[in-house]
C-alpha positions in Angstrom: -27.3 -13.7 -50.2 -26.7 -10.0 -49.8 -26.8 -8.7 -46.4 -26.5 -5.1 -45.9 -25.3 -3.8 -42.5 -25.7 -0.6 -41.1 -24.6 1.7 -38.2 -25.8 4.6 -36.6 -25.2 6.0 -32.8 -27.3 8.2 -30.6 -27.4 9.2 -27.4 -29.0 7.4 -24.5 -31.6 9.5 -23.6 -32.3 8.7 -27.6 -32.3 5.5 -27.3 -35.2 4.0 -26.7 -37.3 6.2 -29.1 -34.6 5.5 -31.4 -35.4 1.5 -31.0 -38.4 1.8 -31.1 -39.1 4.0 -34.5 -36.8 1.5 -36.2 -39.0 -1.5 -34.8 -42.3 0.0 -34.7 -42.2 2.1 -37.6 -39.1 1.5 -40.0 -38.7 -1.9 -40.4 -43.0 -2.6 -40.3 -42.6 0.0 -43.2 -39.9 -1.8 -45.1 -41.3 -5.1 -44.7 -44.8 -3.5 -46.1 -42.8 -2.6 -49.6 -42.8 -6.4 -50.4 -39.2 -6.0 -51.9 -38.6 -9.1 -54.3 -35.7 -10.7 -52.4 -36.3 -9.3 -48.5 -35.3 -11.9 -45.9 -35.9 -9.5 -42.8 -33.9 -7.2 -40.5 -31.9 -7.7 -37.3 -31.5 -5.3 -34.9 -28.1 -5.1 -32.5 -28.0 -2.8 -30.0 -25.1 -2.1 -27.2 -24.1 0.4 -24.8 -20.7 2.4 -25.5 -18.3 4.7 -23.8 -20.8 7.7 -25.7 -23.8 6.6 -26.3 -25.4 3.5 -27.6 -24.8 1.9 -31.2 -27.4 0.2 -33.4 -26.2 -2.2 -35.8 -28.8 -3.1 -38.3 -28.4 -6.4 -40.8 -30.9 -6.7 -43.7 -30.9 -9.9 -45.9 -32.0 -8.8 -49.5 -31.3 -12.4 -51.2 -29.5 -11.6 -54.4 -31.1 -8.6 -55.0 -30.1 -4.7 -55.3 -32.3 -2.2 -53.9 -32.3 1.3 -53.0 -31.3 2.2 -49.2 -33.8 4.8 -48.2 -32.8 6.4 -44.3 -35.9 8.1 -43.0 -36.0 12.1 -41.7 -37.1 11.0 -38.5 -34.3 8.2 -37.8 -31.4 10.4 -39.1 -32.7 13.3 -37.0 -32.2 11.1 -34.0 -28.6 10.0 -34.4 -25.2 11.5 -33.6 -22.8 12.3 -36.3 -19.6 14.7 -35.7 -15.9 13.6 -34.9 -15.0 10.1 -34.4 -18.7 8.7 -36.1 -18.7 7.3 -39.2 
């Protein structure tokens, strides 16, 4: 099984809308694209010294697909020094 895992970092007065666009609207709208091969998506979330981290874990089975990161959620995350 392929399991693609993902990071992204905001802030946390983003947090919560962050959360809950990937929950509400994101992963409803992946799941909706019957992918042949999707297994679901966990979501991690945890407090750090600037901000708050998401950790995101798909399970695609054995199959490739293309990773598509919508406006709205990269809009909402932090990216500059020490983020990667």
């Amino acid at each position: 099984m392929i399991s693609r895992i993902w990071h992204g970092y905001t802030t946390r007065a983003n947090a919560a809308a962050y959360e809950n666009l990937l929950k509400d609207e994101i992963f409803v709208g992946i799941s909706n694209r019957h992918m042949r091969g999707y297994h679901g998506i966990h979501l991690l979330r945890r407090d750090i010294a600037d901000g708050v981290e998401f950790i995101t874990v798909h399970f695609v089975g054995n199959e490739r697909a293309q990773l598509h990161v919508a406006r709205r959620a990269v809009d909402a995350l932090l990216f500059g020094e020490g983020w990667t």
